[in-house]
C-alpha positions as CSV (number, residue, x, y, z in Angstrom):
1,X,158.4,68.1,186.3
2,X,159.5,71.2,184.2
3,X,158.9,69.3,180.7
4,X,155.3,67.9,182.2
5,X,154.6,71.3,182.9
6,X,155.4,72.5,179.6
7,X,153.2,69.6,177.9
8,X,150.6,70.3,179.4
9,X,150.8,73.9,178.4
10,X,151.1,73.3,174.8
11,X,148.4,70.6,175.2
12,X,146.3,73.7,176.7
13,X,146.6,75.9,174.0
14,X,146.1,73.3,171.4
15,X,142.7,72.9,173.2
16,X,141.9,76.3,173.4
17,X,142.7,77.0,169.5
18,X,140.8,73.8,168.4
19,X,137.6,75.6,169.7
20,X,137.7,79.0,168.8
21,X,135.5,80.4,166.4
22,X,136.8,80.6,163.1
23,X,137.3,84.2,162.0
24,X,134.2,86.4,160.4
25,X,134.5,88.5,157.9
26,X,132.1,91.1,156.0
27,X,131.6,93.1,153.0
28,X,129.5,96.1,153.7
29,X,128.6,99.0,151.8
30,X,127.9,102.3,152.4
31,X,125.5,103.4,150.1
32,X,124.1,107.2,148.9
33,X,120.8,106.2,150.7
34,X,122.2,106.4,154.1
35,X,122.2,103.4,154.6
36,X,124.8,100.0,155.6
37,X,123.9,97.4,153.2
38,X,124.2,94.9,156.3
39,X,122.1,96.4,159.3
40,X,122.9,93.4,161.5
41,X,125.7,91.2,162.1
42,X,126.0,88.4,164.1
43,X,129.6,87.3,165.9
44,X,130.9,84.8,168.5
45,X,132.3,86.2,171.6
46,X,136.3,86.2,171.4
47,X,135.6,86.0,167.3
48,X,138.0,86.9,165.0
49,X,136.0,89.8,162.8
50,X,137.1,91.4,159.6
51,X,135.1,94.1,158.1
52,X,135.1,95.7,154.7
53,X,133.7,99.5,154.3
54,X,133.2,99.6,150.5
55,X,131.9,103.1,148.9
56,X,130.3,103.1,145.8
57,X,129.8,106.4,145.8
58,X,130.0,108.4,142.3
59,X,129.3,111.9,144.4
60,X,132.7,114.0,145.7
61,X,134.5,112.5,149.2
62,X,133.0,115.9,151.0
63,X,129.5,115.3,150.1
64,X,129.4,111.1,150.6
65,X,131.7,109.3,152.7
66,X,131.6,107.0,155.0
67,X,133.2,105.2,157.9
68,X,132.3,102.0,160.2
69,X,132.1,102.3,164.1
70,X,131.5,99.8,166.7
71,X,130.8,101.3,170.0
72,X,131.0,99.5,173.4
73,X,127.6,98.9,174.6
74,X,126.0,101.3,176.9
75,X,127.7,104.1,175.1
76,X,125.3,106.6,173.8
77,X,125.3,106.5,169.7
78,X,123.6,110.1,169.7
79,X,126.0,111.6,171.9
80,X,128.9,110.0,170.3
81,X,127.4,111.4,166.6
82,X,127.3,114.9,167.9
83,X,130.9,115.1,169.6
84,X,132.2,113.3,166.2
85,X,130.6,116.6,164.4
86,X,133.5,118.7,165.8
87,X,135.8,116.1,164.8
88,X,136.5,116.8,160.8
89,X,140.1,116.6,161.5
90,X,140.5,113.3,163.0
91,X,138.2,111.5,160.7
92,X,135.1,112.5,162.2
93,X,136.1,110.2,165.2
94,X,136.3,112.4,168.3
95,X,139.2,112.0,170.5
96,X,137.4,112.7,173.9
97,X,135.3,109.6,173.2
98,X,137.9,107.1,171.5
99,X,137.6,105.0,175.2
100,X,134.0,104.3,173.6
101,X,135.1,102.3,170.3
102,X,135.8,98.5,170.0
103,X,136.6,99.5,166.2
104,X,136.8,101.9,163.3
105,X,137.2,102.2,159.1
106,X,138.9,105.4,158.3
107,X,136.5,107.7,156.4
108,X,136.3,106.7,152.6
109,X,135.2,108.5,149.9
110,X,133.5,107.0,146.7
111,X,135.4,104.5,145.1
112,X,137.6,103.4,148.0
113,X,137.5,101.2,150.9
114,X,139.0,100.0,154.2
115,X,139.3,97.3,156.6
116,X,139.7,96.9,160.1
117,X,139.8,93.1,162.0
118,X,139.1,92.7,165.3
119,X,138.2,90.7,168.3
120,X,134.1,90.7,168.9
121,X,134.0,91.5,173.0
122,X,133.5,88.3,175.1
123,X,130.1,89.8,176.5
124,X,127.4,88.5,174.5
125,X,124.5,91.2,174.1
126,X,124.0,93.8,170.6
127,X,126.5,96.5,169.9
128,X,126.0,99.6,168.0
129,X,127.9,100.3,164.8
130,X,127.4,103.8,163.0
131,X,128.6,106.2,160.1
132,X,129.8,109.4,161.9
133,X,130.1,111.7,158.8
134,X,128.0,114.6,159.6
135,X,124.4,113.8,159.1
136,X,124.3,110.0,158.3
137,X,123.4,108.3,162.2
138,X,120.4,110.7,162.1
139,X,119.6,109.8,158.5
140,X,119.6,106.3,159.8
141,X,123.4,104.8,158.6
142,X,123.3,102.5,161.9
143,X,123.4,99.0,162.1
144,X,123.8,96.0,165.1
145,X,126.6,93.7,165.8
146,X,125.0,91.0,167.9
147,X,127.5,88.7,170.0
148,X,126.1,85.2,171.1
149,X,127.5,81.9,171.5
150,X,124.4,80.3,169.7
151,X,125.3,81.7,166.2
């Protein structure tokens, strides 16, 4: 009974592995226009997801940098920008609203990059990402993760 029991549990996760999505992954830049250089992205749910925050920047790290931020949806992208203004020593990520991120980039400066990998939530539907460095979500450096099982 014990060893059918323990078949069947490898057989199961053989299954479940066989049809998973294979993993995602992105190069996007941050660019001195404000700007991602991928506005939309589009995921399975449970998907593996690697992203790459490249700055090309020339100008210094305290005039143009740049992070990636994918918020949980329902979470308010304009509120989030303005708590992450008081937040230069963490990144510009604010620490009262952390419970709001799926993922983040650290903040690069021209020249440098960063990766984060994740898992893409379950719940199909369109998830915000954002720069938080002062000024660039108004200036328009937003984009959409959409999640959907018909990719």
């Amino acid at each position: 009974m014990f060893r059918r029991l323990i078949v069947a549990s490898v057989l199961l996760f053989v299954a479940a592995t066989a049809v998973a999505a294979p993993a995602e992954s992105f190069t996007i830049v941050g660019r001195n226009d404000l700007r991602f250089s991928q506005d939309h992205i589009t995921v399975a749910p449970g998907q593996k997801v690697t992203i790459k925050l490249v700055n090309k920047s020339h100008l210094p790290a305290s005039a143009m940098s740049h992070n990636w931020v994918l918020l949980k949806q329902g979470t308010d992208a304009g509120a989030f920008d303005n708590a992450a203004r008081s937040a230069a020593n963490n990144d510009y990520i604010p620490k009262s609203m952390s419970n709001r991120i799926i993922a983040h980039t650290a903040m690069v400066g021209g020249g440098h990059s960063d990766t984060v990998t994740f898992t893409a939530p379950k719940k199909t539907g369109d998830y915000e990402y954002i720069c938080t460095f002062p000024g660039h979500f108004r200036a328009g450096m937003k984009g959409t993760l959409t999640v959907s099982s018909t990719n």
